[in-house]
Each structure stands twice: as C-alpha cells, then as structure tokens.
C-alpha positions as a printed Julia matrix, in Angstrom:
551×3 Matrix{Float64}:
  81.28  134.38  117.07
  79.0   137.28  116.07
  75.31  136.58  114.18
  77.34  136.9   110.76
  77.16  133.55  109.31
  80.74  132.27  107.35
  78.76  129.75  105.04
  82.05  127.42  103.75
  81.1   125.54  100.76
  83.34  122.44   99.41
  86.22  124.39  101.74
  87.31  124.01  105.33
  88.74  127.18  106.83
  90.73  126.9   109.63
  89.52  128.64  112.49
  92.55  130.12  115.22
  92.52  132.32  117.78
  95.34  134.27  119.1
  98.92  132.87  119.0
  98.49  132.02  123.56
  95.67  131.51  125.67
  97.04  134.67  127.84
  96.9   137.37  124.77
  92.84  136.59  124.95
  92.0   136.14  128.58
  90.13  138.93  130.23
  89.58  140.61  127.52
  85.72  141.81  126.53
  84.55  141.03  123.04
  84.47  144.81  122.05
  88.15  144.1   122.61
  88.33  141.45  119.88
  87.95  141.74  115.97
  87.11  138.59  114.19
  88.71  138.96  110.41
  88.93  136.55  107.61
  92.6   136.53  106.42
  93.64  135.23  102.77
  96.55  135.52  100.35
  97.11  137.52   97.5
 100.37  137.8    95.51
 102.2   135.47   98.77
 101.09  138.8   100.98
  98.19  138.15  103.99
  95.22  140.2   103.69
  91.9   140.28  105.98
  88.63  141.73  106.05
  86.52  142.15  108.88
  84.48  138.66  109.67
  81.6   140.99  110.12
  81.3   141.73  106.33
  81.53  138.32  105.36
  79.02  136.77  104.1
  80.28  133.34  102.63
  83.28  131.76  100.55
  82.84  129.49   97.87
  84.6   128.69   94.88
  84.84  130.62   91.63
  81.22  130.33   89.47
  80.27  130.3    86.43
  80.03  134.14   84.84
  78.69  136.41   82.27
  80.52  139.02   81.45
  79.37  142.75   81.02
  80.3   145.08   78.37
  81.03  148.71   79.45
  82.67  147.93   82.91
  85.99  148.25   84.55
  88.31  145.49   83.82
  88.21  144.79   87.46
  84.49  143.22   86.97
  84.75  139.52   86.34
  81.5   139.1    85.48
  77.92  138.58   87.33
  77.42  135.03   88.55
  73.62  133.5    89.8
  74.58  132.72   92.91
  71.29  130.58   94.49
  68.88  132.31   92.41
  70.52  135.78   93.17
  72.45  138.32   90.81
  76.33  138.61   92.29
  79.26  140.78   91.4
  82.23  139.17   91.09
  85.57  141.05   91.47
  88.97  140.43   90.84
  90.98  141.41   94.16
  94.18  141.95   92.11
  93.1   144.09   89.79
  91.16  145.98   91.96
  95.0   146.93   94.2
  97.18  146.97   90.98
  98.45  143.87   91.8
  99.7   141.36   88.71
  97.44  139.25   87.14
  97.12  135.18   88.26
  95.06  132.62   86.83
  93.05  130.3    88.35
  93.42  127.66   90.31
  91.97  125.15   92.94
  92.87  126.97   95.89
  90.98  130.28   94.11
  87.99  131.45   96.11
  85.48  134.12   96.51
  85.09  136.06   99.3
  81.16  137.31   99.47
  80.99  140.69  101.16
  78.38  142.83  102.14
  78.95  146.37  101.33
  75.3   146.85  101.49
  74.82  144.56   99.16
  76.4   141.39   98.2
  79.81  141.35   96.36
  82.23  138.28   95.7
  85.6   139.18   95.42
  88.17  136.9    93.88
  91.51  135.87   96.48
  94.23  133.68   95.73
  93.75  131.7    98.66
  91.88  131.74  102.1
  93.62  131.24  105.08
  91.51  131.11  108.7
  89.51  133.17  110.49
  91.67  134.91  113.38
  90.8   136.95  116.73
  92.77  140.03  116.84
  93.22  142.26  120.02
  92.63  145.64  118.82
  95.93  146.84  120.63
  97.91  144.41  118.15
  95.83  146.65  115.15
  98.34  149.6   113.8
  97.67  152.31  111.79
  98.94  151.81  108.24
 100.27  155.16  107.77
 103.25  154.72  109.67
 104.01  151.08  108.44
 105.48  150.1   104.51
 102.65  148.16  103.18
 101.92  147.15   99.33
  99.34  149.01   98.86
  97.08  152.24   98.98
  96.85  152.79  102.88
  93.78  154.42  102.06
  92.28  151.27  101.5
  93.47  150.0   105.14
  91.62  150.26  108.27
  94.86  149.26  109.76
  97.67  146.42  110.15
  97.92  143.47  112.19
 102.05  142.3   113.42
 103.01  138.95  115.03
  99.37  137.72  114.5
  98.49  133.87  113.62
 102.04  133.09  112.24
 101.93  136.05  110.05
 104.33  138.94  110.12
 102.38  141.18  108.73
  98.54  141.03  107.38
  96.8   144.37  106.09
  93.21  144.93  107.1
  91.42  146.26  103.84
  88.52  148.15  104.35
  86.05  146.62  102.05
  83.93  149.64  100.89
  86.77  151.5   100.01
  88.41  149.16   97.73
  85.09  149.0    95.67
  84.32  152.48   95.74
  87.64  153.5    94.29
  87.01  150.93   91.32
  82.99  151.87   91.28
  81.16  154.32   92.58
  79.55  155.42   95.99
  76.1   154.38   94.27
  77.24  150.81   94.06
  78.56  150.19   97.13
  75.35  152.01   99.11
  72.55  149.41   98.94
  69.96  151.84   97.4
  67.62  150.78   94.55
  67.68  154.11   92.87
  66.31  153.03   89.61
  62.72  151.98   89.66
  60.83  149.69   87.91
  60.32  152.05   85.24
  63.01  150.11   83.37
  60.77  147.24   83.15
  58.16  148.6    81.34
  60.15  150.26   78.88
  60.16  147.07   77.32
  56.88  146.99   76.26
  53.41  145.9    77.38
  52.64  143.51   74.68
  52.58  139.86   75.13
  52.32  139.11   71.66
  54.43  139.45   68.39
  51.68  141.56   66.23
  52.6   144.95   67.87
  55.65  144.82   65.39
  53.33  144.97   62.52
  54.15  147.58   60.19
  52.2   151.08   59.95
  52.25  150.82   56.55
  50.93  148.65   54.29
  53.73  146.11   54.6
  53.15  142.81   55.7
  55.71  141.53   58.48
  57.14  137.36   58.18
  59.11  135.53   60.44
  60.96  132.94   57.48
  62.53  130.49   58.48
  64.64  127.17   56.24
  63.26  123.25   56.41
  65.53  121.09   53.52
  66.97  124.47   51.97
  64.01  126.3    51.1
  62.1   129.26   52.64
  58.99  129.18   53.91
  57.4   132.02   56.31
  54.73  132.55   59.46
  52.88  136.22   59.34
  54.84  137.85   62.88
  50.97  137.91   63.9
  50.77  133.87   63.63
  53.78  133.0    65.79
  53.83  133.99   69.37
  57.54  133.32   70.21
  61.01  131.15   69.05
  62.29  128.69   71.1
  65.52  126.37   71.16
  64.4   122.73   71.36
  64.6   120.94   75.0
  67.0   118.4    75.36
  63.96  116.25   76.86
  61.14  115.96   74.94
  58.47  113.36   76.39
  57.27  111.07   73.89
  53.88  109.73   73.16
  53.35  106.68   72.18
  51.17  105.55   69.56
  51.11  109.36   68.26
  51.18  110.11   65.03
  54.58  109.76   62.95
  54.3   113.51   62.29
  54.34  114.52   66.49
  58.19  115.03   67.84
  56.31  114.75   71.29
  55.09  117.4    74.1
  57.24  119.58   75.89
  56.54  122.06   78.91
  56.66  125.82   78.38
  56.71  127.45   81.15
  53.6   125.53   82.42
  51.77  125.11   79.27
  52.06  121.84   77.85
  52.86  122.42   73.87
  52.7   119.63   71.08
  55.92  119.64   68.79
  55.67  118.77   64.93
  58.14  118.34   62.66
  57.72  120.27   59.4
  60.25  118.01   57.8
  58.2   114.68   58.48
  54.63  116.82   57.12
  56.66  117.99   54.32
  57.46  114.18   53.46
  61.64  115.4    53.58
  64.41  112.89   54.54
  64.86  113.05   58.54
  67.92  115.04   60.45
  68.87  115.03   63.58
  68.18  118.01   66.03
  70.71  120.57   66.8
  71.75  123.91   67.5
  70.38  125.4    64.53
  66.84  123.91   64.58
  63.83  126.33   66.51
  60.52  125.8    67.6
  58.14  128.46   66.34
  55.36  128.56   68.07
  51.81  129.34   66.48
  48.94  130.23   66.9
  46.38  128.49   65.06
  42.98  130.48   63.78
  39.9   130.43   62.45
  38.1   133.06   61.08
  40.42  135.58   63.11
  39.71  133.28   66.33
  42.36  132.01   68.19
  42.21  128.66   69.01
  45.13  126.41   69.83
  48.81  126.92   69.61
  51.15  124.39   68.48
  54.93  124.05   68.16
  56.44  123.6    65.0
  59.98  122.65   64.62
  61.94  123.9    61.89
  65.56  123.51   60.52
  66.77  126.89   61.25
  64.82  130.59   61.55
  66.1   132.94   59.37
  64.83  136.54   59.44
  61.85  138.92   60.35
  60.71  140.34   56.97
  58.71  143.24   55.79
  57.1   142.84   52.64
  55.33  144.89   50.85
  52.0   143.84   48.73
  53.91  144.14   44.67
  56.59  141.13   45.39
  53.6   138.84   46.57
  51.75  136.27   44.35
  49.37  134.08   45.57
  49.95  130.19   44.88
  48.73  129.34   41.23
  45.69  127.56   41.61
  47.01  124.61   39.45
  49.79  123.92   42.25
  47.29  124.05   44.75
  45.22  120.95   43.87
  45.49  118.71   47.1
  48.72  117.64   48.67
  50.96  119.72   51.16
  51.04  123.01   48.84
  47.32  123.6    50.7
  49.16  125.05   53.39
  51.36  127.62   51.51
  48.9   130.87   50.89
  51.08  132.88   48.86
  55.09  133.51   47.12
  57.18  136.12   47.99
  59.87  137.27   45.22
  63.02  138.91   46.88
  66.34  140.12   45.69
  64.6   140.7    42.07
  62.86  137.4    42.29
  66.22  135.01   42.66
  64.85  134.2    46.62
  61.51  133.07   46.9
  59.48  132.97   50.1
  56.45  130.54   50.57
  54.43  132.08   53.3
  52.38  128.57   55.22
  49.04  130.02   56.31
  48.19  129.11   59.79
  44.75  128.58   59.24
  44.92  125.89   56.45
  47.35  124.2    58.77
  44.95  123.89   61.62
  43.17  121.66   59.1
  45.9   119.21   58.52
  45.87  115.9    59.86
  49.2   115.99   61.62
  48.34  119.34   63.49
  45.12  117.76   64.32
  46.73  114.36   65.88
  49.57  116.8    67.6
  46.65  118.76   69.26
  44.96  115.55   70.04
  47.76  113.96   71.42
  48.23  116.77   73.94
  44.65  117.1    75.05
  44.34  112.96   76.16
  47.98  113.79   77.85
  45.98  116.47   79.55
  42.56  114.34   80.66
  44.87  111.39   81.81
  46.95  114.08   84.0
  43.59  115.02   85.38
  44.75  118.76   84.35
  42.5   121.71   82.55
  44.34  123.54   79.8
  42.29  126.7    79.42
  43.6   127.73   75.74
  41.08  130.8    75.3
  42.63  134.29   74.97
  41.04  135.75   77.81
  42.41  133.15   80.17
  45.92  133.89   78.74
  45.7   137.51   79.48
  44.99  137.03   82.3
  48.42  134.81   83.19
  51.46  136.78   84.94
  52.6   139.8    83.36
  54.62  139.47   80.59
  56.53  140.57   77.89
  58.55  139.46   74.93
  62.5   139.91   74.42
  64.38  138.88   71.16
  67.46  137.43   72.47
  70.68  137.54   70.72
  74.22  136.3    71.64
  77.56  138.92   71.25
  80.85  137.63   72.36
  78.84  134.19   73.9
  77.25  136.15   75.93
  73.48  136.14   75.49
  71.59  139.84   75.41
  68.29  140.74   75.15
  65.92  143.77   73.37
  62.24  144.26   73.61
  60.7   143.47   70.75
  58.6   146.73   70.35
  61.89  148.4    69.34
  62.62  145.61   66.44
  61.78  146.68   63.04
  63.02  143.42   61.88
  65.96  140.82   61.85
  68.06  140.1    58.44
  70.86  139.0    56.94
  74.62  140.28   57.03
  74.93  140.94   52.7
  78.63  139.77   51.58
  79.64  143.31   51.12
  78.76  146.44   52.84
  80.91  149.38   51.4
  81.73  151.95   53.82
  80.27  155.72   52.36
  82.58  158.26   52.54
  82.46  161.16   54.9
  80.63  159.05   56.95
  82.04  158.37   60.64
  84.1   155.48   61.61
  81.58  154.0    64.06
  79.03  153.15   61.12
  79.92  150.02   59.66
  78.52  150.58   56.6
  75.63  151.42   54.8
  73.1   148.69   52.6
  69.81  149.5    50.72
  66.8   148.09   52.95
  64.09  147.75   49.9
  64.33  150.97   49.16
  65.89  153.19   52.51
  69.72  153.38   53.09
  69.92  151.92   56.55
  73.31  152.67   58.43
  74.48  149.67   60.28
  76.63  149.2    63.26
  78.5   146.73   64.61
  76.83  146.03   68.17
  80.28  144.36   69.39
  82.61  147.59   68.65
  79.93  149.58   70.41
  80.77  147.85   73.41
  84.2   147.59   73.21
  84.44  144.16   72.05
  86.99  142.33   69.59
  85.81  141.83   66.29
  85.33  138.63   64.4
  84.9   137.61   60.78
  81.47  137.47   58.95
  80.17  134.47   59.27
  76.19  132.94   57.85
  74.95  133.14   61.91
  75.28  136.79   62.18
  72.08  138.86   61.61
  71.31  142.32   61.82
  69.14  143.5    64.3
  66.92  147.18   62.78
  65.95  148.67   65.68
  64.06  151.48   66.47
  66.31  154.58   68.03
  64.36  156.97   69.15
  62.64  157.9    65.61
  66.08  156.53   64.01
  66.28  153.27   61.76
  69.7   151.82   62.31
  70.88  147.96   62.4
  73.34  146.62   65.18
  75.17  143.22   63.46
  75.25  140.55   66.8
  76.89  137.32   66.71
  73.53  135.52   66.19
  69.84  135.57   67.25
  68.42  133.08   69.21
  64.77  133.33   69.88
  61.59  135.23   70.69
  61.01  134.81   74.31
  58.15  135.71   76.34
  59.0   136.47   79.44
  56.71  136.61   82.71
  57.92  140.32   83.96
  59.34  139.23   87.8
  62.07  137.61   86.43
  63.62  140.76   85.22
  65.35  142.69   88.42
  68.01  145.85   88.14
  71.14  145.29   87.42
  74.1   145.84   89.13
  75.8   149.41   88.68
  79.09  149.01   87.77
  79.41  151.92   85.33
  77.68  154.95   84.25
  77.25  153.78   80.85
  76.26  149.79   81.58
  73.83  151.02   83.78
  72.21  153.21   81.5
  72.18  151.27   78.29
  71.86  147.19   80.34
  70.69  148.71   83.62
  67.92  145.16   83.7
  69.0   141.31   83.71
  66.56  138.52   83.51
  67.29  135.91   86.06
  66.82  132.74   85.52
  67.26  131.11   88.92
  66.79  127.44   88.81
  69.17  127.6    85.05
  71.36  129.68   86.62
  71.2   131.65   83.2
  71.44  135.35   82.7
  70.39  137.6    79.53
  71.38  141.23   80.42
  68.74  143.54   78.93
  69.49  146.8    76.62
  67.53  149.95   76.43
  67.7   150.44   72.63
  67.04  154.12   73.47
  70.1   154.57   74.94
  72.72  152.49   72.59
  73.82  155.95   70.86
  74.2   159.06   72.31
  71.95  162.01   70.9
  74.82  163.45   69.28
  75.81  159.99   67.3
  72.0   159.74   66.44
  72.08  162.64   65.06
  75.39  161.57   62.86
  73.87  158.77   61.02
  70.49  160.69   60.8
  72.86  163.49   58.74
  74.71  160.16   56.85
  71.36  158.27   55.75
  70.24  161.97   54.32
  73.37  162.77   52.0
  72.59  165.18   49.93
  73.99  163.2    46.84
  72.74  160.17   45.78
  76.16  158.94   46.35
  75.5   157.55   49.53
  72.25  155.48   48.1
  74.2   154.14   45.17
  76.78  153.08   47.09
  74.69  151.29   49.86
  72.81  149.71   46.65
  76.1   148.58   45.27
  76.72  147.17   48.58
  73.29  144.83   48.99
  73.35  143.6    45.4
C-alpha cells in the first residue's frame, strides 16, 4: 500500500486485488494503481487510492447560502472545516436520498473535500494495461472528467476512473481546488478590534439599551453595562447553601460567572428555563470602575435601543422609597408613551443583596478550587484576542456580524407598506424615530424561501458602508465574544459566498459552525446606491408612508 492512509470509520471495505494471482506477478508497483471503487446510480466508479484520504459516514451540515446546489453543506469534521459534495449532482446524475450504505469519500485536491457516493465498494489493484482511454469507450458521463476506464476488473464490467480535480473544478473554480490561502487574515479584523459592547454607542447624544422582558414587562441594561448575551447551559453547577436568588455558576470560556435570576430578585412567580430565556452578562461599577461581572438571567432579550434624552424620565422619587424599584434609574416612553422601558442601573445593583451573595458564592467556589480569578480590566485585556459577533439564525442556520457594524436590533412592526417606485429587493420601508430606514429581507438576499412573520424575527440596522439599512433574520441569538483563533477562512465555493461569508468560526469540540458576513459587502455599490436614492424621495410620500407603516 502507498503512505496514503484509508482511515474506515464504522465501515469495513473490502480490500481485493486482481481477479488471479498471475495478472499481478512480476509486475513493479509503478505498474499497479491502487483505486477506491464505489457505486453511483448501480454504475462503478473509482478514484485513485492516492487521493483518498478517509470514508466515513454522512455528518452533520450547515448549509451555505450563495453556492452551487452541488454543495451539501460544510461539516466539522475533528475540529476541521470540510466540504461536502454531492457526487450526483456534481455528473448530472438523478437525485437519491440517503441511506445507510451512503458514505463520504474525503479527497485531497489540495485540500480536503468529502464527496457524497451511494455506496463504497473495495479498494482494487489495477494493471495499468487493463486502464483504457475513455474516449473511445460509451461511458455515462463527461469523459473529460475520466482519467480512463477499467474492463473485466474485480467482478465489474466496467468502472470509470474520475479524475477528482476535474469534477470539482467544473462545479467550482481552479481557486478551490488549488490549496492556496489567498485571502489573508485581513478578514478577521474587519470585524472589529473591540472586546466590548460600548463601541456601539451612539455619536450623538442618544443613549444605546439592550431591553430585554422578565414577567411581561421591559426593563433595559445601557449597551455599555452588558458585555455579551448568552443562551443558558444545559449544566449549571449548583451551590449549596447559596442564596435563593443564585441559579448557580457556570463556566465561560474559563471564567467562572455567577447566574441570578431576575425573576426570583423581582419577587415574580418561577418558570422554567428555555429557549427563549438569555443570560446578559454585566458588568458591575462603581464610580465608572469596573469591578465584577455577573450573569443575569432574563426571560427573553428583546432589542438594542437608541434613545434619545426627551422620552426619558427619571423614576419619581416617591416610587423610589426602598424596595426593588432602587435598581431601576430611569423610564423610557416609546411608541408615544404606550411602551415603557425601565432602564436597571448597574451600579445600584452591585449593592443588592442577591448580587452580593451571587458574587460571594463564586469567590469561596474560587478559594476552595485553590484558583485566582483576576477580575481587573487590565488583566482582561490582556486575555486572547478577541472580538464580539451578534449571532443570528436564517433558515436554522446560525450567522454571525461584528458588532461594530450594528446600529441596533428591533422589532419586525405588523405592517411595513412597500413605497412605490421603490425596487423589489427592499422589503419595505418603516419610520426609525424619525429616519425612513429601508429594510431587507436577509433570507431573499440569499436566495432563501420565505416564511411568515412571526414575534422571533428582528431586524438587524446595520451599518453599509455610510448606509443605514435593516436585514429581517429569523431570530437573534446572542452577543458573543469571541477569542479571534477560532475564526479561520472559509471555504471558496462561489465568488459571491466568498466575498460576503468568506470567515467561519469553528467551534471544534461543539462541532458548531457560525459562518461570518462582511456587512460591507451584503449589497452591491449599485443597490446601495438604490435605497440611498429611495430613503431620499423627494416627496414626503415615501416618509408618510413608512410612518403609516410603524404606527
């Protein structure tokens, strides 16, 4: 055998050599070809053992928007990014679903690709006199994608030798089958330097919120309080003898963070944890000081707000005589004052009892652990590079943005009139206190079915190169900060996908992808400069109508 290794997993290939002893004796190995033969459509097919890598069965994927429909999706195969293919496709051949006998082939074509097969058969030594050319034999496919055909071999009367390369260059392009790394890691810091949520403050003298819902009613962090949104752990060690207050401690990412409900400080009725609830976690100060962070669970986050100073009120002082209103620094009146907003201040809450016990609680976990948690800001700087991502889900799949290019996340209104003379790619238009912001639905700018309006969707108002516009996704999921290693290039399977989701943070041990957009590139300067023209129509019709819309 040559130094390739065929790595079988949960399979076991077959291995045969030539139909009699006498067909193989005397003959050198430069004289024998080693292929890996396999079924597709009840026809044999091999490729040359040499490319192989390994065969395993069909993994878990995440599809990619923008790609050929031969792209299955990209699978985290042992920690590494893999292509996965579909064979038929790929040779025009009908579709088949499925099954248990479905593997992947993983080929090297300088760099690793799996490629779907209905079947493997066994690995066979060929004579290279038995090898034909396929231009003089009826085969069922492109003999440009042969190296050749094999007759009378292993019990098969015919098997086509595919050249590997060729097959995925035809579907791709020459720069995905070469094994360069011709983007850089420029990518990477296009999504921003910042490791915390306060570079999204406004320029103006608008105040940004993350709100968020605990027993139906609205409450709100300054974006300069909380640090990131989380999903809650499955696990979630628990303490005993902790206050009623304290969920537990959890590990983030090698920090260990004290959970508190806001239901149980709020004195509200208990729920269960689900898919909805988040932990937002905060920063806790003192005169401007950062001094602890804590993890505060909440029923569901809402929205990133910007405020401006005229809707705020600060808390009567006659509601703020003792009891948990101490924590709520000021009122927010939206929609012409039928929403109100309490925004909690941070500080105040680092006084409360229950924060105090939650921050307590961690610390003796910490001194019986015989570990230092250094919480001071310059020792967090100094941590792994990171940055932060707002992560969103389209079609199940889950996407990220970097956070710099966020103006802020809100709700889908009920209606949203379509302006005329507007193009068809603008979903509609809505009054954003003030500015008509066009809006876009992010899934028909990647090609993706539509679904109904439903209360998970938000809008996303991003940043486009000088352009306000809002993208509607499925749902938002959290704030994460990310250490900056775990995003690597992804692979290029179109022109487009690599320019607009050219990154992909890999999360090896989870086996758990978020494919990473470059909000500069979502439209195309000549569609930027479309909805620049719509959002500055001459006629107020185009205001009143995206008014209309909101209310």
């Amino acid at each position: 055998m040559n130094d390739t290794a065929l790595e079988v997993q949960e399979d076991t290939i077959e291995t045969a050599t030539l139909d009699t002893e006498e067909q193989t004796e005397g003959l050198t190995d430069e004289m024998v070809n080693q292929y890996v033969t396999f079924y597709l459509n009840n026809e044999a097919f091999a490729f040359p053992m040499a490319m192989v890598i390994e065969i395993v069965r069909v993994p878990e994927t995440v599809d990619v928007p923008l790609t050929p429909p031969a792209l299955v999706g990209l699978a985290n195969l042992r920690g590494s990014v893999l292509t996965i293919l579909d064979l038929r496709r790929m040779l025009g051949l009908p579709e088949a679903a499925v099954n248990e006998a479905t593997r992947v082939i993983v080929c090297d074509v300088g760099k690793p690709v799996g490629l779907v097969v209905d079947k493997v058969s066994r690995v066979l030594n060929v004579d290279a006199k038995y090898i034909e050319s396929s231009d003089h034999v009826s085969a069922s496919i492109d003999s440009q994608l042969l190296t050749g055909v094999a007759k009378s071999i292993g019990g098969h009367d015919l098997i086509q030798l595919l050249d590997v390369r060729q097959v995925v260059r035809q579907t791709f392009s020459e720069r995905f089958v070469s094994s360069t790394t011709e983007r850089s890691s420029a990518g990477v810091s296009d999504l921003g330097t910042t490791a915390s949520l306060k570079h999204l403050e406004a320029e103006d003298d608008t105040q940004q919120l993350v709100s968020f819902v605990v027993d139906e009613q609205e409450y709100a962090f300054e974006i300069n309080e909380v640090e990131e949104i989380v999903r809650v752990p499955e696990t979630i060690t628990q303490v005993p003898r902790a206050s009623h207050h304290v969920l537990g401690l959890i590990n983030l990412r090698g920090r260990l963070l004290s959970l508190v409900s806001l239901r149980r400080m709020f004195a509200l009725a208990e729920r269960p944890v689900d898919e909805h609830n988040r932990i937002l976690v905060v920063n806790l100060n003192e005169a401007g000081k950062r001094l602890e962070t804590v993890g505060i669970v909440v029923d569901q986050v809402r929205e990133v707000l910007r405020i401006s100073p005229e809707v705020q009120d600060k808390m009567p002082a006659l509601l703020r005589q003792g009891g948990d209103l101490d924590d709520i620094g000021a009122v927010c009146r939206l929609d012409g004052g039928k929403r109100l907003v309490s925004v909690l201040s941070s500080r105040t809450l680092f006084e409360h009892p229950a924060i105090q016990q939650a921050l307590q609680t961690r610390d003796q976990e910490l001194e019986a652990s015989g570990v230092i948690q250094d919480q001071s800001e310059d020792s967090r700087d100094q941590t792994d590079d990171e940055t932060q991502l707002v992560i969103f889900m389209l079609a199940e799949q889950e996407f990220g943005v970097s956070i710099e290019a966020v103006q802020e996340i809100t709700r889908v209104p009920e209606q949203m009139t379509r302006v005329p003379k507007t193009p068809e790619f603008i979903e509609g238009m809505i009054n954003l206190r003030g500015a008509v912001l066009p809006v876009l639905n992010m899934r028909t700018r990647f090609g993706l079915q539509r679904i109904q309006r439903n209360d998970r969707q938000r809008i996303l108002v991003l940043d486009l190169k000088g352009t306000r516009t809002g993208f509607i996704t499925d749902a938002v999921l959290e704030v994460r900060r990310l250490p900056r290693h775990l995003i690597e290039d992804a692979p290029n399977l179109s022109e487009e996908q690599t320019r607009i989701m050219g990154k992909v943070v890999n999360f090896r041990e989870q086996k758990r992808m978020i494919q990473v957009l470059d909000v500069s590139q979502l439209l195309s300067d000549r569609e930027r400069a479309v909805v620049d023209q719509a959002t500055s129509l001459p006629s107020n019709e185009g205001r009143s109508k995206a008014a209309a819309a909101t209310n």
